[in-house]
C-alpha positions as CSV (number, residue, x, y, z in Angstrom):
1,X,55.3,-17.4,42.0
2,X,54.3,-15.1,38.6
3,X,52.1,-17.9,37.1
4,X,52.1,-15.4,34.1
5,X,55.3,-16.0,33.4
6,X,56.6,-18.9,30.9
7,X,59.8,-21.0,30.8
8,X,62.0,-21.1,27.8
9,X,65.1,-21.4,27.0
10,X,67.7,-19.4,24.9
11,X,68.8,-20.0,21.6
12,X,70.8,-17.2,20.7
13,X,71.8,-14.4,22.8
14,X,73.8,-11.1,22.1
15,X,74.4,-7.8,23.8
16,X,70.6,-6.8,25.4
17,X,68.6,-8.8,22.5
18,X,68.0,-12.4,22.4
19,X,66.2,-15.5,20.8
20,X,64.2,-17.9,23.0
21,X,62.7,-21.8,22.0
22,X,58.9,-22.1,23.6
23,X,57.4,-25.8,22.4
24,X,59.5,-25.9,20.0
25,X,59.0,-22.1,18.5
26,X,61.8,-19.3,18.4
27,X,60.6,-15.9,20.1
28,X,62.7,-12.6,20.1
29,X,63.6,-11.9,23.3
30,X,64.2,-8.7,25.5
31,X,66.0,-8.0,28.9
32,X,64.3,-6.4,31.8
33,X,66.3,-3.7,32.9
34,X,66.3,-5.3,36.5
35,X,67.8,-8.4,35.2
36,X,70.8,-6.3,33.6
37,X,70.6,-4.2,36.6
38,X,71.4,-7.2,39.0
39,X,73.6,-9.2,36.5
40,X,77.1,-9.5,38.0
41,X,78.9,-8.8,34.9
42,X,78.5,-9.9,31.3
43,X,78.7,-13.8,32.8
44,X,75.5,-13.1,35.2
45,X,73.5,-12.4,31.5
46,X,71.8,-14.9,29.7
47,X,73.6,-16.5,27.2
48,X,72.9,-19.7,25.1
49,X,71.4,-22.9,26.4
50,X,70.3,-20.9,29.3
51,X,66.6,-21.7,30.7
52,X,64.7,-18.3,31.3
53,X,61.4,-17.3,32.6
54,X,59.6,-14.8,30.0
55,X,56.4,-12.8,29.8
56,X,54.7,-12.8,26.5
57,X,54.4,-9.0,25.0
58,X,52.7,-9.7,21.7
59,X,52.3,-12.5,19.1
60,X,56.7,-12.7,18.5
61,X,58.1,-11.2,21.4
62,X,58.5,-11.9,25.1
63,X,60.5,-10.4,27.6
64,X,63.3,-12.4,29.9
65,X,62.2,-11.8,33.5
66,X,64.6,-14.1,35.0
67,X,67.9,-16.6,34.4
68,X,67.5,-19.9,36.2
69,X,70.2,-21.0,38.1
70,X,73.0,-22.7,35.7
71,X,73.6,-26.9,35.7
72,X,76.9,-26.4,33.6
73,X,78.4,-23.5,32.2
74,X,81.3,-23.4,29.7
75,X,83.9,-20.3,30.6
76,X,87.1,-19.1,29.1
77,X,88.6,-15.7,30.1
78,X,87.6,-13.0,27.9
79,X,89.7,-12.1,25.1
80,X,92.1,-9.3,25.3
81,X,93.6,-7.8,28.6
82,X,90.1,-7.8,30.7
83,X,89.8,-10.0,34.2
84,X,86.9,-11.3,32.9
85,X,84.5,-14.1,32.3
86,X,83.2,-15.0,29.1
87,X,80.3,-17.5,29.3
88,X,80.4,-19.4,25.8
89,X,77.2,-21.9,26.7
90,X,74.9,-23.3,29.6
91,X,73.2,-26.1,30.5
92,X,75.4,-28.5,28.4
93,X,75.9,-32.2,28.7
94,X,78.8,-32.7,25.8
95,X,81.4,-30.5,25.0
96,X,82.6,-31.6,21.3
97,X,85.8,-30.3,21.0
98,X,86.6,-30.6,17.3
99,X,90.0,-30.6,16.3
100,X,91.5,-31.2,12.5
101,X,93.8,-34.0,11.7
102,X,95.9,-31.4,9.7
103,X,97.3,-28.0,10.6
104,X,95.3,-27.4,13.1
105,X,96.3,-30.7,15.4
106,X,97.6,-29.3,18.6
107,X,97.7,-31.5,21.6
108,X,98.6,-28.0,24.2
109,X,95.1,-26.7,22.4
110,X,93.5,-29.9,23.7
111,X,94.6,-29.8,27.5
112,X,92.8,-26.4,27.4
113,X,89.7,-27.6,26.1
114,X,89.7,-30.5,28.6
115,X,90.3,-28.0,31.1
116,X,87.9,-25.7,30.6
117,X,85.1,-28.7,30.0
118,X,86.3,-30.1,33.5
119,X,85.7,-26.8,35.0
120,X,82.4,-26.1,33.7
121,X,81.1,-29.9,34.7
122,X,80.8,-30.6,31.4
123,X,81.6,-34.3,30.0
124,X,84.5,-33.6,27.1
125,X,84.8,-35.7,23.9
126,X,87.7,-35.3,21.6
127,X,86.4,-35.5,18.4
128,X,89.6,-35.7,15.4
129,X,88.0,-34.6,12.5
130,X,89.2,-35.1,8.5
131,X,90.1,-38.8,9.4
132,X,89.7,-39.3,5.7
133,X,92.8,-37.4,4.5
134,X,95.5,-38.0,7.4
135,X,97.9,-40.7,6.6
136,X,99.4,-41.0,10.1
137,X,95.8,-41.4,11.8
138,X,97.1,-44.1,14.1
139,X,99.9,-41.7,15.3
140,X,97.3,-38.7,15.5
141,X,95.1,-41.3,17.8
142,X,98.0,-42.0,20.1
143,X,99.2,-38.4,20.4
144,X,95.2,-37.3,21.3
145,X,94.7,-40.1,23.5
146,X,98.1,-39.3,25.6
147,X,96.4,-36.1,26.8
148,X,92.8,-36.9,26.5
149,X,92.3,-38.3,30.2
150,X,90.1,-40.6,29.7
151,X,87.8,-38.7,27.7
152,X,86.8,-40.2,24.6
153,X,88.5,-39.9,21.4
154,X,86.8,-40.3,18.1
155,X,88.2,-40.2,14.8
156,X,85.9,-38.9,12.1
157,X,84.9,-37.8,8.7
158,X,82.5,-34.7,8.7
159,X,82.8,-35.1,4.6
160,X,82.2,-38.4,4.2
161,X,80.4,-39.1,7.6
162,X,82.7,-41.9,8.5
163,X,82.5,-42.1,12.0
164,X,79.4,-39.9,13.1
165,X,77.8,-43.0,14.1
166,X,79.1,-42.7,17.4
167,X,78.4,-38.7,17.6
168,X,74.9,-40.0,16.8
169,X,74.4,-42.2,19.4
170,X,75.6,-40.1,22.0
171,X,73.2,-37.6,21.4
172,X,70.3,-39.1,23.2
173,X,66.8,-37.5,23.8
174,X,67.5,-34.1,26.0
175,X,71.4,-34.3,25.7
176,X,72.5,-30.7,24.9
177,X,76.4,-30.6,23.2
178,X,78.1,-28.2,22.4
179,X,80.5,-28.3,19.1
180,X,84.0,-26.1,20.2
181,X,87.5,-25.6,18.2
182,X,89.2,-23.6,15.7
183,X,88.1,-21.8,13.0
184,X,88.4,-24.6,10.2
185,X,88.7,-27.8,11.7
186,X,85.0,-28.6,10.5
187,X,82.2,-27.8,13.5
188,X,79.4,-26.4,11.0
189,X,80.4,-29.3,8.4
190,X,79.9,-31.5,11.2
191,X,76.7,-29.5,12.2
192,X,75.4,-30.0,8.6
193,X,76.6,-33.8,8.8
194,X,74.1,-34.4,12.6
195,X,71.3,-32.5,11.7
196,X,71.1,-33.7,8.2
197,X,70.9,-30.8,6.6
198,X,73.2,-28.0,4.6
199,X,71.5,-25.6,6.7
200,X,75.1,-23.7,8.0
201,X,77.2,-21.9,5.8
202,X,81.0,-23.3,5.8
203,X,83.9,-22.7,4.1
204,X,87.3,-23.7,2.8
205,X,90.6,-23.2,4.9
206,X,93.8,-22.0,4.1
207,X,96.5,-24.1,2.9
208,X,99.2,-22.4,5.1
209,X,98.0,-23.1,8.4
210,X,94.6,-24.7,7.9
211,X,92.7,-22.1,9.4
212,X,89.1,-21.4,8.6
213,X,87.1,-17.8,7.5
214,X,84.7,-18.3,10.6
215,X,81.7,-19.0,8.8
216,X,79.8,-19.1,11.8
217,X,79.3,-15.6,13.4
218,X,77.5,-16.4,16.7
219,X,76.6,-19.2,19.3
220,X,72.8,-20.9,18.5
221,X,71.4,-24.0,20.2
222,X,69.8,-26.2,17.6
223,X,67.0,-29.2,18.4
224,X,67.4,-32.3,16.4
225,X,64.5,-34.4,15.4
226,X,65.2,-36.8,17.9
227,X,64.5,-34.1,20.9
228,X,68.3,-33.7,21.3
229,X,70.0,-29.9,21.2
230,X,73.2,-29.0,19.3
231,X,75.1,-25.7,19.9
232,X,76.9,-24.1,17.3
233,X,79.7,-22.0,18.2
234,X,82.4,-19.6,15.9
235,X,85.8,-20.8,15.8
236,X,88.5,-19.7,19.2
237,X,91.0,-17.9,17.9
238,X,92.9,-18.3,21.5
239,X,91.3,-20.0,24.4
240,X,92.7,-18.3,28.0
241,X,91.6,-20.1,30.5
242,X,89.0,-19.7,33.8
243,X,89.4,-22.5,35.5
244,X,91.2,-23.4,39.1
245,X,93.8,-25.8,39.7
246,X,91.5,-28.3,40.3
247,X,90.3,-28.7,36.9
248,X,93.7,-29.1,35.8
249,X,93.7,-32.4,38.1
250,X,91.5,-33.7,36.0
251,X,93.3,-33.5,33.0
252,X,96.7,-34.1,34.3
253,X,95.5,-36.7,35.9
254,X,99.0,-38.9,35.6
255,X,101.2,-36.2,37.3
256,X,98.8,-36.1,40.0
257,X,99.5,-39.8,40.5
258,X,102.6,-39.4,39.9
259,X,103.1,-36.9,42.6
260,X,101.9,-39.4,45.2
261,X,105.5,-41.2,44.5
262,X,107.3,-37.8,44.9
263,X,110.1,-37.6,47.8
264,X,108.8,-34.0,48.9
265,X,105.0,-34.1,49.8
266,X,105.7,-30.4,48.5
267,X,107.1,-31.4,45.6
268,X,106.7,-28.4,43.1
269,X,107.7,-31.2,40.4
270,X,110.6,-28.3,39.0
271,X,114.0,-29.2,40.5
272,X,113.3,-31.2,43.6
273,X,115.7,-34.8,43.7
274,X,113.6,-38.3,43.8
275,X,110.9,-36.3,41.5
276,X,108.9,-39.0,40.3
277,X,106.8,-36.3,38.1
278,X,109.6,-35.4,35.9
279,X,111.1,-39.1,36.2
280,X,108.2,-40.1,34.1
281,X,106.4,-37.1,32.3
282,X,107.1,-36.0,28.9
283,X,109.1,-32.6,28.8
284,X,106.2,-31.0,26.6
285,X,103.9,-32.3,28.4
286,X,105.6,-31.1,32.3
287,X,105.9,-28.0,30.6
288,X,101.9,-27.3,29.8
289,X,101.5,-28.6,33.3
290,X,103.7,-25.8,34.7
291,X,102.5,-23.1,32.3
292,X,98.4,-23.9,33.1
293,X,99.1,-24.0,36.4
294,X,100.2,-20.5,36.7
295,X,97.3,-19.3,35.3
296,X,95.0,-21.0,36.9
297,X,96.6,-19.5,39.9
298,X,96.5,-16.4,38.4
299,X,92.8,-17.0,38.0
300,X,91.9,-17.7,41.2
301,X,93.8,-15.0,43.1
302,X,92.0,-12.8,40.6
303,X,88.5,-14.3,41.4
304,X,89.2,-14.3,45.0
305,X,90.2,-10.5,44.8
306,X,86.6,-9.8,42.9
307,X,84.5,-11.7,45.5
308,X,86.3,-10.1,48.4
309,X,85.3,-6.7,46.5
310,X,81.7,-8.0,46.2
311,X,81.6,-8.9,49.9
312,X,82.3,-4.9,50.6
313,X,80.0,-3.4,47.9
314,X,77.4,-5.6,49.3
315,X,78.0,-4.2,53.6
316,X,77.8,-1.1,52.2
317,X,74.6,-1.5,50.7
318,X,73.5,-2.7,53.7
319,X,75.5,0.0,56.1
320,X,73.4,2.9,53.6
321,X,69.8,0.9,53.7
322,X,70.2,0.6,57.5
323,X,71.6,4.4,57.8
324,X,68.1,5.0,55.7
325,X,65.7,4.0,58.5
């Protein structure tokens, strides 16, 4: 083992450059060409919340020699048209996932959130923001809690701070969460509102659709005073999902038991008779069932295409170094 080298973790990362926390100091941070060299695509980088091993270069700057392995990792599927994996944080314990009791309350948003949380072994807490100016807050509650899971669902008030008690409390000593949603439903409001502190810009939203300007640019990790760490994240404009079907157990978790009571062992839960899925789930929510399904299916014939590539890139490394002795 290097004994020269240090452990640190990353705070903000972005395309070759990075920040790192050392005792409780930010460093600038370079990649070795190596680690680039061996990184398995954009995902195999370091990214936020990561834990690194750097060498110190000078009084402000270390480089990152390597990427520990990851405990969690939140994923969507890049945005666009690419196959690929976008890594939005590491190492997290909570995944916030803010949504606003106005425009912006989508239930089919939620399940994808849960989803993506239940993939990455992350524990997922719905958090319904602006609690203070919905007049159908018990009907919001129901709605969120039909699809939630199990997770937790916590109304709140990032204005008034109604409610951020129990965001506080969850955010024990070396809990790392990570705040996710829309652009506007409130995440650096909230920010502000934990870390006590006007520290992170926000801004208004617009009336028509309740959409925010993304104030916040890029993803940082945070420490709070009580040795807690907070990740900041910009808004998802869309959130395609990396996950495999059995993620999508988890948050379906009611048409899974459901199934059990099924005729057809098989049942595809579509047009089979004695179909005890569609005797009892909501049309909407049968319909996200279906329509998640498919892409996780997509997903995973996609990721088992890419590994079976990797497997034949790596024999004929080997097959060359062989041929070269």
């Amino acid at each position: 083992m290097d004994t020269s080298l240090i452990p640190a973790r990353v705070c903000f990362a972005s395309r070759g450059h990075a920040r790192v926390l050392i005792g409780g100091r930010e460093w600038d941070a370079l990649l070795t060409g190596h680690l680039e060299f061996l990184a398995a695509g954009p995902a195999g980088l370091p990214v936020t919340g990561d834990h690194v091993m750097v060498r110190p270069i000078d009084a402000a700057t270390v480089i990152i020699e390597q990427l520990s392995p990851r405990r969690t990792a939140l994923s969507r599927r890049a945005a666009g048209t690419r196959q690929e994996e976008q890594v939005l944080a590491a190492n997290v314990d909570l995944a916030f996932l803010v949504t606003g009791l106005d425009g912006d309350f989508n239930t089919r948003r939620m399940e994808r959130y849960l989803a993506l949380a239940h993939e990455g072994g992350v524990e997922p807490v719905l958090i319904l923001n602006k609690a203070d100016a919905c007049p159908v807050l018990a009907e919001r509650l129901a709605e969120a809690r039909s699809v939630a899971a199990g997770a937790p669902v916590l109304p709140v008030s990032a204005l008034t701070g109604a409610g951020c008690e129990a965001l506080e409390a969850l955010l024990a000593p070396g809990v790392t969460a990570v705040l996710l949603g829309s652009s506007g439903a409130g995440k650096s409001t909230l920010l502000n509102r934990l870390i006590g502190d006007e520290a992170h810009a926000t801004g208004p939203v617009r009336l028509s659709d309740s959409r925010g300007r993304h104030t916040t640019s890029h993803r940082e990790l945070i420490p709070l005073a009580n040795g807690a760490f907070l990740i900041d994240s910009p808004g998802l404009r869309e959130v395609q999902l990396w996950v495999g079907r059995a993620a999508l157990s988890a948050v379906f978790d009611e048409i899974a038991a459901w199934a059990s009571e099924c005729r057809f062992a098989d049942c595809s839960h579509t047009c089979e008779p004695g179909c005890a899925v569609r005797e009892h789930a909501s049309p909407e929510r049968l319909a996200s069932f279906h329509k998640l399904t498919r892409e996780a299916a997509r997903h995973e014939e996609t990721r088992s295409e890419k590994a079976r590539w990797r497997a034949i890139h790596k024999a004929q490394k080997q097959i060359y170094k062989w041929r070269g002795h």
